[in-house]
MDTraj code that builds the backbone (N, CA, C; nanometers):
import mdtraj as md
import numpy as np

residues = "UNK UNK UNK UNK UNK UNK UNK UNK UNK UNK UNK UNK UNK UNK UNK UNK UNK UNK UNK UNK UNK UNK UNK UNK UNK UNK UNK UNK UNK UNK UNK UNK UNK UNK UNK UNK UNK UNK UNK UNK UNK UNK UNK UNK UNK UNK UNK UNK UNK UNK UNK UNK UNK UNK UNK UNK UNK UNK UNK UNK UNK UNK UNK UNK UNK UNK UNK UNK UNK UNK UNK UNK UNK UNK UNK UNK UNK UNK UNK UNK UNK UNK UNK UNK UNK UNK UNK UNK UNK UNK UNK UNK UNK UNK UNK UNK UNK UNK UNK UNK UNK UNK UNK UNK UNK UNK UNK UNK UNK UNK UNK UNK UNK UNK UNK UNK UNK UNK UNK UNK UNK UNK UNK UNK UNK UNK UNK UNK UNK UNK UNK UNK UNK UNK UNK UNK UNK UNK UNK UNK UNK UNK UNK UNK UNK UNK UNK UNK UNK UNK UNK UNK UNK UNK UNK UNK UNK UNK UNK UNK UNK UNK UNK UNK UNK UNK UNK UNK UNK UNK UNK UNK UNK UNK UNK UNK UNK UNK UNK UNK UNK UNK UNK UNK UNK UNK UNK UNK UNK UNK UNK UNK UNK UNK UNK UNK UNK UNK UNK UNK UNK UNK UNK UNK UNK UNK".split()
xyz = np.array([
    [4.7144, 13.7188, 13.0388],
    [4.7662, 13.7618, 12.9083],
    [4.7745, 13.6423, 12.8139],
    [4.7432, 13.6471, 12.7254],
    [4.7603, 13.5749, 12.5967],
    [4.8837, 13.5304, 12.5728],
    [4.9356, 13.3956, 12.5516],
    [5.0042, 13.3771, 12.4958],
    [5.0580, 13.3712, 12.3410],
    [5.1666, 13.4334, 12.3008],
    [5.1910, 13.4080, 12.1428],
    [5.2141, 13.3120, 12.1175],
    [5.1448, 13.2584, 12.0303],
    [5.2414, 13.1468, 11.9574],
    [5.2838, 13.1275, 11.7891],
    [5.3949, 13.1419, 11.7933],
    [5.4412, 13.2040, 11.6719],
    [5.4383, 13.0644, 11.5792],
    [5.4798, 13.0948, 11.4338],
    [5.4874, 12.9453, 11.3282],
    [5.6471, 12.8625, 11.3855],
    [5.6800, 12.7661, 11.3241],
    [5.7817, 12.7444, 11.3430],
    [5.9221, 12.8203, 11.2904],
    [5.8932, 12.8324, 11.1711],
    [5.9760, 12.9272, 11.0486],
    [5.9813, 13.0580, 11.1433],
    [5.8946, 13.0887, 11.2051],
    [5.8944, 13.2611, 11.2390],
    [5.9886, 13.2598, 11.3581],
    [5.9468, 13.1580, 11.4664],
    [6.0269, 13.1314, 11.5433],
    [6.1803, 13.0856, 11.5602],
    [6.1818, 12.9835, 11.4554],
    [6.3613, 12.9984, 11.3959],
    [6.4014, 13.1009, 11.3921],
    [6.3465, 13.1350, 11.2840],
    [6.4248, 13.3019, 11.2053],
    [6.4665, 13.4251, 11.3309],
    [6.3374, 13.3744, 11.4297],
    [6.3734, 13.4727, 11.4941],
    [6.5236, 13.4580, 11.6409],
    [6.5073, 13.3379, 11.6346],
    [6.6428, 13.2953, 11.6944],
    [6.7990, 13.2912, 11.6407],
    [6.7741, 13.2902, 11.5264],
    [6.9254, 13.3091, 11.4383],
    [6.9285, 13.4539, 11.4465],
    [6.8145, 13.5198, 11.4309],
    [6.8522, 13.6495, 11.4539],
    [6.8671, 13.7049, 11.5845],
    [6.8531, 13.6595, 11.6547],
    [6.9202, 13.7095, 11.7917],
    [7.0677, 13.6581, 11.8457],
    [7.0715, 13.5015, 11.7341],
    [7.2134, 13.4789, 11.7829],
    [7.3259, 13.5779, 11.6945],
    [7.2608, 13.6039, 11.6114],
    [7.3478, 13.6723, 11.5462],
    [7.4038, 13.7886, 11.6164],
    [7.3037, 13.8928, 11.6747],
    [7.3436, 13.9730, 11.7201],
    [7.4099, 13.9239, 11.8769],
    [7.3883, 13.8535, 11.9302],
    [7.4953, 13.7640, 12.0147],
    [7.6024, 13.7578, 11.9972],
    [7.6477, 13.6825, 11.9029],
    [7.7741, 13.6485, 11.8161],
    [7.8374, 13.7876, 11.8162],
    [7.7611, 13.9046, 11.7190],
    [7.8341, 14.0289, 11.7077],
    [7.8915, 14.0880, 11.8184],
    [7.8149, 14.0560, 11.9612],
    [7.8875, 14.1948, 12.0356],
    [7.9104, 14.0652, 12.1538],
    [7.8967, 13.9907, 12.1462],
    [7.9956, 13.8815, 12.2300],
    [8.0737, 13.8141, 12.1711],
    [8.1469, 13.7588, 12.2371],
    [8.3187, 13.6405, 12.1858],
    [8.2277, 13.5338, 12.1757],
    [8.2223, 13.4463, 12.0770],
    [8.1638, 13.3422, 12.0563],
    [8.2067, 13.2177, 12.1565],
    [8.3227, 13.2261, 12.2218],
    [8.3710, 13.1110, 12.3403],
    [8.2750, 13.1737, 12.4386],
    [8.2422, 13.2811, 12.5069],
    [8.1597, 13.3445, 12.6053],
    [8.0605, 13.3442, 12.6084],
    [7.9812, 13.3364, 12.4660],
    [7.8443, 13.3283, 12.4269],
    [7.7987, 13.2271, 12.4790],
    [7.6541, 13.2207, 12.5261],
    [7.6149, 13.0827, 12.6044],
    [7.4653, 13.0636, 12.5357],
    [7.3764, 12.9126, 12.5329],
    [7.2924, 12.9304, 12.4781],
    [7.1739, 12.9927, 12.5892],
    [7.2142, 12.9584, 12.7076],
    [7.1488, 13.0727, 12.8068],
    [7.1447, 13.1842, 12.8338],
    [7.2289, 13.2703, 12.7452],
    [7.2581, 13.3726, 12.7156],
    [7.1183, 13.4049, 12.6155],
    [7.1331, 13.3293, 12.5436],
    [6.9849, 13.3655, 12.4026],
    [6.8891, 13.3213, 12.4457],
    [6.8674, 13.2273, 12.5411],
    [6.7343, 13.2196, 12.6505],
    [6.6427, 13.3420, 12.6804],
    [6.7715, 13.4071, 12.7667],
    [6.7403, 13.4807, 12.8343],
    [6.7294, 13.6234, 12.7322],
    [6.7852, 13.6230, 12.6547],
    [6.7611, 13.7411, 12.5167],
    [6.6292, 13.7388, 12.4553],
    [6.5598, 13.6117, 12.4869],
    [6.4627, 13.5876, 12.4134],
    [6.3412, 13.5454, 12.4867],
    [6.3688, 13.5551, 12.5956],
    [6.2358, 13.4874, 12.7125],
    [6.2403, 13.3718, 12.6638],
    [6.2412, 13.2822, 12.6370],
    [6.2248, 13.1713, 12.5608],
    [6.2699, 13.0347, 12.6439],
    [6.1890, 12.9257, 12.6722],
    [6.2204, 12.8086, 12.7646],
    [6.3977, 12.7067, 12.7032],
    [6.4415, 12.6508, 12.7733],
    [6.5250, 12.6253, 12.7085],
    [6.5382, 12.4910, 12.6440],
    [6.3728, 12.4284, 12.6821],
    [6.3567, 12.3009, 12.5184],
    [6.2831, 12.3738, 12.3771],
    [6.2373, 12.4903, 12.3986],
    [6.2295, 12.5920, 12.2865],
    [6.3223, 12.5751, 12.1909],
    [6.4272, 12.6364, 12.2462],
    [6.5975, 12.6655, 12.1775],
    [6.6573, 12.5103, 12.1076],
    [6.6750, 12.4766, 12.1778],
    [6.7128, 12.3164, 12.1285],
    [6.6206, 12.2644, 12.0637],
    [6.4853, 12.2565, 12.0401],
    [6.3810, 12.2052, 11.9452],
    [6.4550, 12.2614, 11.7747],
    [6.5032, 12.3622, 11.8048],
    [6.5387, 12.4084, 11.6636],
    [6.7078, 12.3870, 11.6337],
    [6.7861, 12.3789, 11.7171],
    [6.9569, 12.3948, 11.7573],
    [6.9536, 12.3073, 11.8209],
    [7.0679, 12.2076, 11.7863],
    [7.0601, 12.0661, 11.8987],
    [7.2156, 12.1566, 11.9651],
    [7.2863, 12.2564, 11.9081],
    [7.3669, 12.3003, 12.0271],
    [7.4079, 12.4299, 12.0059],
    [7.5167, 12.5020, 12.0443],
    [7.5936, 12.6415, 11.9835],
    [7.6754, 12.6778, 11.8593],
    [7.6831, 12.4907, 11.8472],
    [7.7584, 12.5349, 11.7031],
    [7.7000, 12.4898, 11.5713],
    [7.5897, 12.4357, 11.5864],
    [7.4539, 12.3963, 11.4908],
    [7.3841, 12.5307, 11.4899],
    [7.3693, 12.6677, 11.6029],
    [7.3344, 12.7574, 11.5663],
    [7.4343, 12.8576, 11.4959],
    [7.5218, 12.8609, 11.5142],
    [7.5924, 12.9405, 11.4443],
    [7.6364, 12.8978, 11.3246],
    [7.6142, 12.7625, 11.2679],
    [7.6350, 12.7306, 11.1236],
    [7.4813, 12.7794, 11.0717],
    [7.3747, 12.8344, 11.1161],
    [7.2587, 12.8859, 11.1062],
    [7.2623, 13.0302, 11.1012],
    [7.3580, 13.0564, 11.1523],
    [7.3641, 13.1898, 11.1236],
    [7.4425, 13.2078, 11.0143],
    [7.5903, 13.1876, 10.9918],
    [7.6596, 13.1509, 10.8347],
    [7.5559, 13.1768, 10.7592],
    [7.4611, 13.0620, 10.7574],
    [7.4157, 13.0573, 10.6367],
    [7.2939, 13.1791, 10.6155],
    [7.2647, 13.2182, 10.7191],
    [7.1960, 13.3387, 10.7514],
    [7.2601, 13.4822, 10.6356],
    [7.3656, 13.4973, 10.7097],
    [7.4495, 13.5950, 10.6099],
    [7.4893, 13.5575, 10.4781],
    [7.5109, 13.4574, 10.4431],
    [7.5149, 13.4482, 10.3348],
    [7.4056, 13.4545, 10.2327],
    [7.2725, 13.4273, 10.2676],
    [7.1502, 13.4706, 10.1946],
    [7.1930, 13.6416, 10.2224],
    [7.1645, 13.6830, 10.2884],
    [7.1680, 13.8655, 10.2836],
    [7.2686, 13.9276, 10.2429],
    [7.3860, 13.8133, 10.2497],
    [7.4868, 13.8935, 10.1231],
    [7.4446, 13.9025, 9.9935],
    [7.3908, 13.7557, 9.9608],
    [7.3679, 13.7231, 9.8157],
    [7.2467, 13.8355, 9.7430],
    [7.1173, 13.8555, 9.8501],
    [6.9778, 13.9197, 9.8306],
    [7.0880, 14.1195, 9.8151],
    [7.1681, 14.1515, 9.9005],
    [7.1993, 14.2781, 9.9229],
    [7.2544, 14.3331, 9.7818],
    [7.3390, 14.1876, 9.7368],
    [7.4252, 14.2423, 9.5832],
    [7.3369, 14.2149, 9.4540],
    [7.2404, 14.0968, 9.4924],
    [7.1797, 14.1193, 9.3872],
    [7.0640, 14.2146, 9.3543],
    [7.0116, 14.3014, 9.4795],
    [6.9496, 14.3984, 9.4891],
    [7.0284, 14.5059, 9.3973],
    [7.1807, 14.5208, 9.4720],
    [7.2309, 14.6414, 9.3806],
    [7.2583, 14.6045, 9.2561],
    [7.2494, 14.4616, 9.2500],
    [7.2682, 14.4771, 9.0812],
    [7.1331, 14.4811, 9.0026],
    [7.0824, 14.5400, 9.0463],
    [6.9479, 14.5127, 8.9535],
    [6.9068, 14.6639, 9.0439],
    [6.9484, 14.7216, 9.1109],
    [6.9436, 14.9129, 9.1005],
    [6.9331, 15.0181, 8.9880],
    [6.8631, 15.0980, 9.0220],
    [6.8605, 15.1790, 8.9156],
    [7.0111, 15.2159, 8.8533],
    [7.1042, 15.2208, 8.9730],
    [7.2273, 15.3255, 8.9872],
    [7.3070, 15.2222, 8.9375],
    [7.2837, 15.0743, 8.8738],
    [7.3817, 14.9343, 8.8658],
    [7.3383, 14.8921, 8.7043],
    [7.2081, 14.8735, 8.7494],
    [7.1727, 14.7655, 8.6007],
    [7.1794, 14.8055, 8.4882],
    [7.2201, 14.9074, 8.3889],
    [7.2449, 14.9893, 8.3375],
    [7.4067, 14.9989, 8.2832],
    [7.5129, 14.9907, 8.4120],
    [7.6252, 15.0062, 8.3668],
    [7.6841, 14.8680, 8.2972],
    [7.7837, 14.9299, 8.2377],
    [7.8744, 14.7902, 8.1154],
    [7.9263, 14.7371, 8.2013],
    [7.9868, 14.5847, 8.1496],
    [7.9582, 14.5114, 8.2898],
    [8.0877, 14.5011, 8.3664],
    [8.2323, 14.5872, 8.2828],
    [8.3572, 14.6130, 8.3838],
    [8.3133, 14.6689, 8.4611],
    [8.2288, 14.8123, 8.4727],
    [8.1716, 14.8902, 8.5939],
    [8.1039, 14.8262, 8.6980],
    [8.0229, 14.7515, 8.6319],
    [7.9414, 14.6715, 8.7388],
    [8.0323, 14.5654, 8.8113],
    [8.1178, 14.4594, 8.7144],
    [8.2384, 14.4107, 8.8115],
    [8.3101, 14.4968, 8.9307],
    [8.3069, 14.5982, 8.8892],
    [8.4571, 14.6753, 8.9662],
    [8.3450, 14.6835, 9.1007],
    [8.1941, 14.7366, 9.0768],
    [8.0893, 14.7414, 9.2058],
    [8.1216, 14.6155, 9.2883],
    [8.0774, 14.5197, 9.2109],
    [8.0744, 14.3883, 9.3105],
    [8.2048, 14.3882, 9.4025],
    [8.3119, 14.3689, 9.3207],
    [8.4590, 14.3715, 9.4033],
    [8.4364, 14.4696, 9.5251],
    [8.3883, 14.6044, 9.5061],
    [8.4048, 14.6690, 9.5602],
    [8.3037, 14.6871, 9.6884],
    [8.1495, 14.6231, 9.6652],
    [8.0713, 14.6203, 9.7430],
    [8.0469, 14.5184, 9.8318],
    [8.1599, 14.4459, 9.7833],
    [8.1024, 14.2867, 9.8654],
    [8.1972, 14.3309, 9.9960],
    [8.1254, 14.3037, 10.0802],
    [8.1995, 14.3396, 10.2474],
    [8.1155, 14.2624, 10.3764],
    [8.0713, 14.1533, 10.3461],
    [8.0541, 14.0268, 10.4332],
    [8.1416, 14.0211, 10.5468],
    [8.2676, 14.0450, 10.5769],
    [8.3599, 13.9772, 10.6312],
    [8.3719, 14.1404, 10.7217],
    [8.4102, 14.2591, 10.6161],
    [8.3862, 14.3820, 10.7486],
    [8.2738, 14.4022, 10.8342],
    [8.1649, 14.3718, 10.8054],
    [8.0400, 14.4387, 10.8809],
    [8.0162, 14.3058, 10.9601],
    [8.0890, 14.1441, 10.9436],
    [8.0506, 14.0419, 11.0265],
    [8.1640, 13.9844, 11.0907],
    [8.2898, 14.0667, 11.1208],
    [8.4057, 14.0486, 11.1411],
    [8.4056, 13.9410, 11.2909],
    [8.3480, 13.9820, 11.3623],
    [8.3804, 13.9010, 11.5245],
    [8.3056, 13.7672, 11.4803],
    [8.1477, 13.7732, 11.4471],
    [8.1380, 13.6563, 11.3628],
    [8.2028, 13.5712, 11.3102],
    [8.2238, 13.6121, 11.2196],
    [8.3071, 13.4991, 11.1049],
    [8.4440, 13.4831, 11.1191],
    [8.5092, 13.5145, 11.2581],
    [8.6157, 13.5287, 11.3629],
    [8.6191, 13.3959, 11.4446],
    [8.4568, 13.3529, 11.4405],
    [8.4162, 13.2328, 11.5164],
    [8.4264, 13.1077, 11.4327],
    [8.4912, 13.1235, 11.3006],
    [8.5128, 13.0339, 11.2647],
    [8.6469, 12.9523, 11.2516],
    [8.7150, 13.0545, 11.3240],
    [8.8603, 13.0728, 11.2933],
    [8.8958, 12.9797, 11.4214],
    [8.8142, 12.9048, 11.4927],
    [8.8684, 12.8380, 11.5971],
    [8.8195, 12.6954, 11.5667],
    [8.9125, 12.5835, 11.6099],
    [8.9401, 12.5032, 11.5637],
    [8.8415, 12.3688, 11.5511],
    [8.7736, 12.3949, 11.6577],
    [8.6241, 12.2796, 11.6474],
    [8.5402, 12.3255, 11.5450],
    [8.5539, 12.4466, 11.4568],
    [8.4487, 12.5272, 11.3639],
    [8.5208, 12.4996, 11.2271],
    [8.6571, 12.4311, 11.2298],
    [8.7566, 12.5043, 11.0598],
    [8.6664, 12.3760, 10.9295],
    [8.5864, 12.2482, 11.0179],
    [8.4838, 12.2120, 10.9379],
    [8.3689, 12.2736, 10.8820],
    [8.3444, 12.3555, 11.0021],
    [8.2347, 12.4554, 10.9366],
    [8.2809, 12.5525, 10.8274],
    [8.4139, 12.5835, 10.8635],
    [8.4482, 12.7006, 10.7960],
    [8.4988, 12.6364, 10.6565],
    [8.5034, 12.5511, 10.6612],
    [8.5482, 12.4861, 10.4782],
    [8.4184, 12.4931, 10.3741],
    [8.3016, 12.4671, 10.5162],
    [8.1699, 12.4459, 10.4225],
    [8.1295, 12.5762, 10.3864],
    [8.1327, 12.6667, 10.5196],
    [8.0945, 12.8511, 10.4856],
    [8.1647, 12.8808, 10.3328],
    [8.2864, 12.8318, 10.2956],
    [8.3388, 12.8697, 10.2008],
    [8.2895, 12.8279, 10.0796],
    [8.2575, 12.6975, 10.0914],
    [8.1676, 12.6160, 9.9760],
    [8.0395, 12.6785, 9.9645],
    [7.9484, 12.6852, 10.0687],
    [7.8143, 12.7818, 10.0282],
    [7.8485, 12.8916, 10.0026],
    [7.9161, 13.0072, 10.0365],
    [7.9695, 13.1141, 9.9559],
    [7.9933, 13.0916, 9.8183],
    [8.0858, 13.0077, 9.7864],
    [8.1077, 13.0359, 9.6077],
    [7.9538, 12.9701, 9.5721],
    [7.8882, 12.8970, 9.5921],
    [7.7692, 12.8495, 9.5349],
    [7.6620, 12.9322, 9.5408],
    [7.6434, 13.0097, 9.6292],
    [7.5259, 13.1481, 9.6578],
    [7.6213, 13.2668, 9.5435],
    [7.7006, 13.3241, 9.5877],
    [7.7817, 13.3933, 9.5123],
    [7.8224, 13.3942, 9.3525],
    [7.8884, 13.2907, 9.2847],
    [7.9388, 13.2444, 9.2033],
    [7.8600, 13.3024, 9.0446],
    [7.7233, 13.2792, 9.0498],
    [7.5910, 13.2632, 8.9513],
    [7.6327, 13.4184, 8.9428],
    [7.6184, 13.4968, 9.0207],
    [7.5699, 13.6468, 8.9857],
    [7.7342, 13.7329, 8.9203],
    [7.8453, 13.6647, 9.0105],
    [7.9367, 13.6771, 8.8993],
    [7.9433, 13.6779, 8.7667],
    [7.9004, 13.5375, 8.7722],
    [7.9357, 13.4544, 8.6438],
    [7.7988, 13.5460, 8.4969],
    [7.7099, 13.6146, 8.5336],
    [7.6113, 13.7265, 8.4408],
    [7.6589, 13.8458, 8.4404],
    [7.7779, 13.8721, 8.5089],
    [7.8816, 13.9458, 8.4654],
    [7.9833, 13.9341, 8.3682],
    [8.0414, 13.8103, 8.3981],
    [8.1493, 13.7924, 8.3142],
    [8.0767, 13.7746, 8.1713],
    [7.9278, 13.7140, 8.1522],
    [7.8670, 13.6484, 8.0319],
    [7.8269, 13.7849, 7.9489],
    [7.7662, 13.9106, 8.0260],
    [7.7514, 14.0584, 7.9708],
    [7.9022, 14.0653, 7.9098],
    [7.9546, 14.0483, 7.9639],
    [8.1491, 14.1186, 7.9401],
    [8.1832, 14.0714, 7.8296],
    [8.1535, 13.9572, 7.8004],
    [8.1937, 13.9417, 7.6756],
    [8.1187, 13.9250, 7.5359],
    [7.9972, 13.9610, 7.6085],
    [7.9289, 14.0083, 7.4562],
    [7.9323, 14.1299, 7.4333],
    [7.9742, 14.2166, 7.5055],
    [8.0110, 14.3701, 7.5252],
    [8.1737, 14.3785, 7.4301],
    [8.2304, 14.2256, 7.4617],
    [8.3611, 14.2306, 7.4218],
    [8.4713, 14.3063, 7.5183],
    [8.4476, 14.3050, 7.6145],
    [8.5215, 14.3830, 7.7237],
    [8.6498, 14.2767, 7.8121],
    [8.5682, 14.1659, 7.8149],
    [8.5903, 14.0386, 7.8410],
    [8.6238, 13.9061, 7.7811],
    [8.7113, 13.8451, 7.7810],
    [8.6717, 13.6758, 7.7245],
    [8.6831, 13.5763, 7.7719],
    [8.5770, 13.5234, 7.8427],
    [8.5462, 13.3632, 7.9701],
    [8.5303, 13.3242, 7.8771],
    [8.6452, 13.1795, 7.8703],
    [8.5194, 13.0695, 7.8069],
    [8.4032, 12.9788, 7.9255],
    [8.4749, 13.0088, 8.0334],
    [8.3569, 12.9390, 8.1402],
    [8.3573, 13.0539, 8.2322],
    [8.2274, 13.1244, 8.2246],
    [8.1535, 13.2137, 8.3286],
    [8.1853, 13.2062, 8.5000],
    [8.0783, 13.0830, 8.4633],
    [8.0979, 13.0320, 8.5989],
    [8.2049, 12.9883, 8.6736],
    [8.2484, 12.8712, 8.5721],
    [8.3638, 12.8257, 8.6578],
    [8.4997, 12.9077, 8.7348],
    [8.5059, 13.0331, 8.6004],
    [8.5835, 13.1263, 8.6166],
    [8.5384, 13.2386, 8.7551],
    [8.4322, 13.2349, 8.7825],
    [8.3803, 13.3131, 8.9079],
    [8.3849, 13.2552, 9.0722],
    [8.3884, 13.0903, 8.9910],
    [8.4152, 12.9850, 9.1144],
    [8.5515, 13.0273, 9.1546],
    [8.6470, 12.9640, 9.0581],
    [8.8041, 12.9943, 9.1146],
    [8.8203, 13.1262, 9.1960],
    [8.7846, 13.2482, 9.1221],
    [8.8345, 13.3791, 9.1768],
    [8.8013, 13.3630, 9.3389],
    [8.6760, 13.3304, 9.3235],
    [8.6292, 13.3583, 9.5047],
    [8.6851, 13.2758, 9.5708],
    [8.7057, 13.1516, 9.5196],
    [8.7601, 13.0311, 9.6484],
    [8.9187, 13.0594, 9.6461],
    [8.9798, 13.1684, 9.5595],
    [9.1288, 13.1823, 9.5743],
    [9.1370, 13.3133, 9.6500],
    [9.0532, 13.4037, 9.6366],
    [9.0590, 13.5174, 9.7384],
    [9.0090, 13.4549, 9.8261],
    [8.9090, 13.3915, 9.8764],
    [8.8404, 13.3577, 10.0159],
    [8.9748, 13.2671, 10.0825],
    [9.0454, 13.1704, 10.0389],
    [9.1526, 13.0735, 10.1210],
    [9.2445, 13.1382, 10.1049],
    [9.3216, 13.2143, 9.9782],
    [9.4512, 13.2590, 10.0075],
    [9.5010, 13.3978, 10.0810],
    [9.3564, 13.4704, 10.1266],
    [9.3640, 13.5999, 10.2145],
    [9.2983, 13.5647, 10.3419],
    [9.2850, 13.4624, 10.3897],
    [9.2183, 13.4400, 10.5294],
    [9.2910, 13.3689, 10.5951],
    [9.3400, 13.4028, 10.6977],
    [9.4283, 13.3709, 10.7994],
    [9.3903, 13.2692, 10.8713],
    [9.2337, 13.2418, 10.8886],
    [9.1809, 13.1365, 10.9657],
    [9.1231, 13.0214, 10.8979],
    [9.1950, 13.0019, 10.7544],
    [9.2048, 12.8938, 10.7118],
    [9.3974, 12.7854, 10.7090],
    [9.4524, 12.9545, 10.6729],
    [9.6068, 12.9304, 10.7307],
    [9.7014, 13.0100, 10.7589],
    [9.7925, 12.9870, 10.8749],
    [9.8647, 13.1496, 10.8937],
    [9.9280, 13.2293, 10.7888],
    [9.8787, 13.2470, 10.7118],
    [9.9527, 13.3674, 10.6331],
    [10.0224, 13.4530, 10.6688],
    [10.1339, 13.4803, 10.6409],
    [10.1885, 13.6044, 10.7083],
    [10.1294, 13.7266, 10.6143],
    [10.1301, 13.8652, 10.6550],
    [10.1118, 13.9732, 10.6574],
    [10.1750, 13.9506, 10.4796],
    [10.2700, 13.9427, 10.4743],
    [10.4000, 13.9762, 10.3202],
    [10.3224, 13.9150, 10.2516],
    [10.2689, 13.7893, 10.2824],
    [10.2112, 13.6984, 10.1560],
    [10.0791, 13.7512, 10.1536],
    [9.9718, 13.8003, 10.2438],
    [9.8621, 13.8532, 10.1916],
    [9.9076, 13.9492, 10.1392],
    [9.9571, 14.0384, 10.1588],
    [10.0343, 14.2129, 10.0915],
    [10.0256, 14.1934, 9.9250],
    [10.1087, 14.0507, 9.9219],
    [10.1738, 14.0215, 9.7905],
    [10.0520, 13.9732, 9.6821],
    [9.9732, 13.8921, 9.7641],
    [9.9016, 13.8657, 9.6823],
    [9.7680, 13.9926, 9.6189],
    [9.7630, 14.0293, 9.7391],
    [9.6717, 14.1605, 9.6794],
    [9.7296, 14.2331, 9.5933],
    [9.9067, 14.2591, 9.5772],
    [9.9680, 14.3682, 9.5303],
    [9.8815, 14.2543, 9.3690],
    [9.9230, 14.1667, 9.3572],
    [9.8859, 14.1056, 9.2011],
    [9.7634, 14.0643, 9.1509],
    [9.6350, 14.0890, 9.2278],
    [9.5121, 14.0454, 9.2399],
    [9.4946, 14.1352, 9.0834],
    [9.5024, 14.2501, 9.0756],
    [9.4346, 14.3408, 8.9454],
    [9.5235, 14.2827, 8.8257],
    [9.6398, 14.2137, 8.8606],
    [9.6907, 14.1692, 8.7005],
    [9.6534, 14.0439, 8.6818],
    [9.5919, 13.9243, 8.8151],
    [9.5557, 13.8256, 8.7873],
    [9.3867, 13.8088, 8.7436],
    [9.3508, 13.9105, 8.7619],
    [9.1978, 13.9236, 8.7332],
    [9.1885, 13.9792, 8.5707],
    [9.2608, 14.0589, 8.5405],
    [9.3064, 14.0846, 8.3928],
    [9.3297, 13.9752, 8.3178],
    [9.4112, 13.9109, 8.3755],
    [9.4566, 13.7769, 8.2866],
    [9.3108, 13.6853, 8.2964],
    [9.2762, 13.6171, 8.4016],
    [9.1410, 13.5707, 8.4134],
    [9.0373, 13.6068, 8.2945],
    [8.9894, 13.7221, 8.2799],
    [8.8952, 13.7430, 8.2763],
    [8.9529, 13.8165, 8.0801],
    [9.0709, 13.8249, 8.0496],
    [9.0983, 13.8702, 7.9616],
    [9.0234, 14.0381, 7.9188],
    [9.0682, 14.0900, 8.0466],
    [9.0061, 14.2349, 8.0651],
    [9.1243, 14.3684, 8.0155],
    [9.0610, 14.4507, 7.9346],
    [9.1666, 14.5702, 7.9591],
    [9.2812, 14.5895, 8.0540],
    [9.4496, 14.6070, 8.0038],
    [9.5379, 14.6300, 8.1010],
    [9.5046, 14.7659, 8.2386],
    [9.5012, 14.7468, 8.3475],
    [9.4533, 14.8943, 8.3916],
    [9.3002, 14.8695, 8.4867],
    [9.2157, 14.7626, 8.4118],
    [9.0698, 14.7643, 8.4689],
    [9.1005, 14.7693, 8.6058],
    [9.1720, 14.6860, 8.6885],
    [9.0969, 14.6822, 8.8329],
    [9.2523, 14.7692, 8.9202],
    [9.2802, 14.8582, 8.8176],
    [9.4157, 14.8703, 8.9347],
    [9.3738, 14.9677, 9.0464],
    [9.2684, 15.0326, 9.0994],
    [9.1862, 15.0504, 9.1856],
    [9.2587, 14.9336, 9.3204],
    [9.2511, 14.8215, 9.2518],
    [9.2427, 14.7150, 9.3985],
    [9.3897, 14.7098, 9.4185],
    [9.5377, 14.7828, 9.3694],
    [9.6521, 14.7541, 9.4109],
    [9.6897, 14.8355, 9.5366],
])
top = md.Topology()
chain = top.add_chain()
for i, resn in enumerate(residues, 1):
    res = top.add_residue(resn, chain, resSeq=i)
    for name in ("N", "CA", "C"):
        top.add_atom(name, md.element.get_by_symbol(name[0]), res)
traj = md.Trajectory(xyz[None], top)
């Protein structure tokens, strides 16, 4: 039989994507890279040619999801059913569609342990930087619509995410339950004020 031999790129890609699904339905302490060996037929100076270990692949995967978050929302924003609406509607979508963290929960669970909370400072930094831009052509519609008034787009799209991403995640610091509660209870009047939006726009999120 013939052997395949795939590009290099094809062959990466195709290993983050198997760790990924690794990661998902195993505990990332349990996960082994002989585990994705053996998921993959694959020799085990293969694996390491691309991953010098388990946690160089899983900062490969991070960044994995975070392209397919970024490609998924900016798909829907540029939908028939999206590109079209004024751009509070289309805000209230994003808020509402972005769900990275439900559909990659045991994942990004793996960051929450303590040899990873370096990784996990950076996951947070490439998030607002992948993220941030497609906000920020929201907020810039909003206020030529007049719905809105940023004087900085961007910057203003930076803060929001890096204050929801650290001050609702537990595995950056224990939060108790009351203080995430609390802060969500005020998220729709602090996004009002932000963004100098109609009283009322996001109370959906209380």
């Amino acid at each position: 039989m013939t052997r395949t031999v795939k590009k290099p790129d094809e062959r990466r890609d195709e290993i983050i994507k198997a760790a990924r699904e690794l990661f998902h339905t195993k505990d990332y302490e349990k996960a082994t890279m002989k585990d994705l060996m053996d998921q993959l037929n694959i020799a085990k100076g293969t694996i390491y040619h691309y991953f010098s270990s388990k946690q160089d692949l899983l900062q490969a995967v991070i960044h994995d999801m975070i392209d397919n978050e970024f490609e998924r929302l900016t798909s829907l924003m540029q939908s028939d059913r999206v590109k079209n609406l004024p751009a509070l509607e289309k805000f209230q979508v994003l808020l509402t569609e972005s769900n990275t963290e439900k559909e990659n929960e045991q994942i990004l669970e793996s960051l929450h342990h303590p040899e990873n909370a370096q990784m996990h400072t950076r996951q947070l930094g490439q998030y607002i930087l992948k993220l941030a831009p497609l906000w920020a052509e929201v907020f810039t519609q909003g206020n030529s619509e007049g719905v809105f008034h940023v004087k900085k787009p961007l910057e203003t799209a930076e803060f929001i995410l890096a204050g929801a991403q650290f001050l609702t995640d537990m595995g950056f610091y224990p939060w108790s339950e009351s203080q995430i509660n609390r802060r969500m209870q005020a998220l729709p009047a602090f996004l009002e004020a932000m963004l100098g939006a109609p009283e009322g726009s996001f109370s959906f999120l209380g």
